[in-house]
N, C-alpha and C positions, 0 to 999 in steps of 0.2 A: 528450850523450845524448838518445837520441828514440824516442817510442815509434809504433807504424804501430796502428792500431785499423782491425778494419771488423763494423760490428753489424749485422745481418739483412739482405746482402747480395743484390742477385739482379741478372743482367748478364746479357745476350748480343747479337745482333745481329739488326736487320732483322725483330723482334717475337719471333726464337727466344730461348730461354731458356737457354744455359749455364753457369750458376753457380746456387746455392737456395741460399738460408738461409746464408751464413759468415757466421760469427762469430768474431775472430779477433783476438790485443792481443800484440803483439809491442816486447818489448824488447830492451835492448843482449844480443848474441850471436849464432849463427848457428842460421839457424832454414831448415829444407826442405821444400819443398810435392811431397811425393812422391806419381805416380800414373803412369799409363802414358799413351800417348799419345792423346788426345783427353780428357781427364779435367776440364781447364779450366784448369790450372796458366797457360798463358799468357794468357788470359783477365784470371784474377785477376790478374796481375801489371800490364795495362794499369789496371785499375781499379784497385788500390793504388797504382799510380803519378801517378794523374789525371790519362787520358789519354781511356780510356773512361767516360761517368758511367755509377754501378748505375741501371738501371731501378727498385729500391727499396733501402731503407738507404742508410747513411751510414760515408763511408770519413774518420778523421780522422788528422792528424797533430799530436802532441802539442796535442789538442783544439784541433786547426783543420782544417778544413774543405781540401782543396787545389782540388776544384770551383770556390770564390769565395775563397779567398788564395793570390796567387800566390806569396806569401812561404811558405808550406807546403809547395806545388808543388818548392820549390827546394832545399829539406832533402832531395830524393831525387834519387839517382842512380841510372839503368835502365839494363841492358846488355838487349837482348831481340835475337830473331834479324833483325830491323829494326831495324838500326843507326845510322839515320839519319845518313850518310855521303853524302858529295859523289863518286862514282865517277869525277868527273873529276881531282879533287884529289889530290895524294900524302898518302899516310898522315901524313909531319911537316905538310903547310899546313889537314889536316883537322883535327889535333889543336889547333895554333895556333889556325883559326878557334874551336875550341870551348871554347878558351883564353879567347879573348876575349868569348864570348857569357856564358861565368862570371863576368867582369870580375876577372878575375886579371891581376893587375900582370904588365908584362913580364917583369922578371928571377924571379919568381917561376914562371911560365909556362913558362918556357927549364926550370927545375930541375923541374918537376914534370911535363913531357912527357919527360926526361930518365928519371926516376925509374918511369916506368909503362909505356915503352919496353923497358925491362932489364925491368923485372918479369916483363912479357910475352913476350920473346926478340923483341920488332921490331928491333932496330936497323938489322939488316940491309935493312930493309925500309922504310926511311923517306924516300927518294926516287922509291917505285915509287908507281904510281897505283891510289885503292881498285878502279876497277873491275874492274883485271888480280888482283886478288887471289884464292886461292883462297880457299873457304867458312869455314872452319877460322883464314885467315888475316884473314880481314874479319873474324869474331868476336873474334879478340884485340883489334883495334881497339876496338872495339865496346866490348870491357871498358874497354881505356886510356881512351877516352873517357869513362866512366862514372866513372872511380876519381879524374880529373884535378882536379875539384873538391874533394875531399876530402868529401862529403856523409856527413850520420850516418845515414846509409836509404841502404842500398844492395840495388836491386833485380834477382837476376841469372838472369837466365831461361838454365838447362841450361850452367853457363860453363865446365862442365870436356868439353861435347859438344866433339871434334875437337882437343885437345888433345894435345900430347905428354905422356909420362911426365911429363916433369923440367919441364915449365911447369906442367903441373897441380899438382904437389906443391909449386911455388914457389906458385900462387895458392894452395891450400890453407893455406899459411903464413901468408902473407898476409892472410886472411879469420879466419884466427883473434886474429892480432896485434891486429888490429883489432876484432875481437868484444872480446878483453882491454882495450882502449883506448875502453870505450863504443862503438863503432858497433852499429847492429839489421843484420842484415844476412841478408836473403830472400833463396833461391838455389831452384832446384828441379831435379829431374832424377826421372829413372824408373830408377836404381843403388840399389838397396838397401845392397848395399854403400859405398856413395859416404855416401849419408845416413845408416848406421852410423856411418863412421868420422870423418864431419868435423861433423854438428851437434849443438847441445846439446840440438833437441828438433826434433821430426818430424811434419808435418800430411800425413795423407794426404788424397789426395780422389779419389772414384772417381763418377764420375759428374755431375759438376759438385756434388757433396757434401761433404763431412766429413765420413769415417768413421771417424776413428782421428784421436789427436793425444797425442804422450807422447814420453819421453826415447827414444833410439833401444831401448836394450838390452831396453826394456818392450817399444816396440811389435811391435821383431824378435818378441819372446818368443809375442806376439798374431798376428800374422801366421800362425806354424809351429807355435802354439800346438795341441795335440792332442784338445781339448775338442769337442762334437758337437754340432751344433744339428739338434731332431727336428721338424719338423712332425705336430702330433696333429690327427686329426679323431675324433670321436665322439659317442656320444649320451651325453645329460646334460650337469649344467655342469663340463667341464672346469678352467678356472680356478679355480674354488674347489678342485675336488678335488688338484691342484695346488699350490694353496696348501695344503691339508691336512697333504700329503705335505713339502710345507719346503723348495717349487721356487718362482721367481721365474719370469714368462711371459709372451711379447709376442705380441699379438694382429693379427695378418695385413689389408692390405685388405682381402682376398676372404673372410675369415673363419678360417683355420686358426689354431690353438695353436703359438708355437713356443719352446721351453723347450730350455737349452742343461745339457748335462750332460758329466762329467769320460769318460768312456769307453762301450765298445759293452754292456760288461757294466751299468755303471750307468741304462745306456736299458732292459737286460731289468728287471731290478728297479723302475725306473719303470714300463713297460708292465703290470708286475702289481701294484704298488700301486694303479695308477688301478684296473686290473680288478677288485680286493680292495677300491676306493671306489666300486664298483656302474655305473664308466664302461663301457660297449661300445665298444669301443678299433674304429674302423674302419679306418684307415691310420695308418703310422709311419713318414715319411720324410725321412732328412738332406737337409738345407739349410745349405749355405756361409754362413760368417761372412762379411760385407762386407769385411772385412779379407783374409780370405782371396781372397776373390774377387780382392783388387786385385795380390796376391802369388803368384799363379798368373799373372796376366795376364802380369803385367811378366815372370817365369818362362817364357813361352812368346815374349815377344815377343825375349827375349834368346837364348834357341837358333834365334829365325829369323832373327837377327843372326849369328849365330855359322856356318849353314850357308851361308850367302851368297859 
């Protein structure tokens, strides 16, 4: 068993910034980094894996460092859509070579590229060469390669993308067996559904952030959740008059009030309580939970999948 840690995290590339602040402790089970596409999820999965270092914070594995121990380093296994495949080589002598680069015994080697082969549905495919492979079929590899070590950190950047039915469901099996057997096991995808049904708890991230992080059936709950959030401007102090009234309220860069309330009727009642606490109410306008924001996206980006 091992745990993945990353404390006050910040990453990106070439002085830009796509990742703030994660914060993040991951143990044995399956855990998904849901967000839509550009949100950072592959990002963070280079830097969980010590591949990219954070620009600030510190990513550990079972309180080590994998930056400066390579022995850390090696407790994880990445599937990402950079496969790190030999395009000359057939799938069986790519597997073999990454056989060996784990220092796994021969006859050990033979039964465990064997074993992640079937998993996968390659068999068929184990004399053709990675580069003739299609996208979907390079990625299987990609897993095999990942899974052939037996690592307790397995890092799987989108592994049900291009998948069949009936391999997807065997990997899903799979990743559970394994979550039950101690492994930590990071996956991400932009499926809601997918991250419903198969992990034990759900990070979203919308904008190289952390907005949301809970068991699926909560955060589903949070996402489509029916609750309003108002932006108040007005004269007087708001906040206090707010807390008067026995509302909790977060205070905007640019300066608006925004106070989240159960329905349209409980915002009228709020509008005239503050007015009946001497506030001059100047505007009243909803503003999207972050969560929502990211559940809409991924919403929009699946019916322009769908009309394609």
């Amino acid at each position: 068993m091992a745990t993945l840690t990353a404390e006050g995290v910040c990453a990106g590339y070439r002085g830009s910034v796509v990742l703030r602040d994660i914060n993040l402790e991951y143990g044995p089970g399956v855990h998904i980094l849901l967000g839509p596409n550009g949100s950072g999820k592959t990002t963070a999965f280079r830097v969980l894996a010590g591949i990219l270092p954070p620009i600030q914070g510190t990513v550990l594995v079972d309180g080590k460092n994998p930056y400066r121990r390579a022995d850390a380093k090696s407790e994880i296994g990445l599937a990402s859509h950079r496969s790190a495949l030999a395009p000359r080589l057939s799938v069986m002598d790519n597997l073999r070579y990454w056989a060996r680069v784990l220092g796994l015994a021969s006859g050990d080697s033979e039964a465990r590229i064997a074993d992640v082969l079937t998993l996968l549905g390659l068999e068929g495919l184990t004399d053709q060469r990675v580069g003739s492979l299609s996208r979907g079929q390079n990625q299987r590899v990609g897993l095999a390669k990942a899974f052939l070590g037996r690592p307790p950190i397995l890092l799987l950047d989108e592994p049900m993308s291009g998948l069949d039915p009936t391999v997807a469901e065997q990997l899903s099996d799979h990743l559970t067996e394994l979550a039950d057997h101690g492994h930590t096991i990071v996956t991400s995808t932009h499926a809601l559904t997918e991250a419903h049904r198969l992990a034990d708890d759900v990070t979203v991230l919308h904008g190289g952030r952390i907005v949301g992080r809970g068991e699926p059936a909560a955060l589903r709950s949070a996402l489509l959740g029916s609750s309003y959030r108002l932006q108040i401007r007005g004269s007087g102090d708001v906040p206090a008059a707010l807390e008067r009234l026995g509302h909790r309220w977060e205070r905007q860069r640019k300066g608006p009030v925004v106070v989240e309330v159960a329905s349209e009727r409980a915002a009228e009642v709020l509008v005239a309580g503050l007015v009946g606490e001497g506030i001059g109410v100047y505007e009243v306008v909803p503003v999207r939970n972050p969560l929502e924001e990211v559940y809409l996206q991924l919403q929009a980006e699946g019916t322009a999948r769908d009309t394609k």
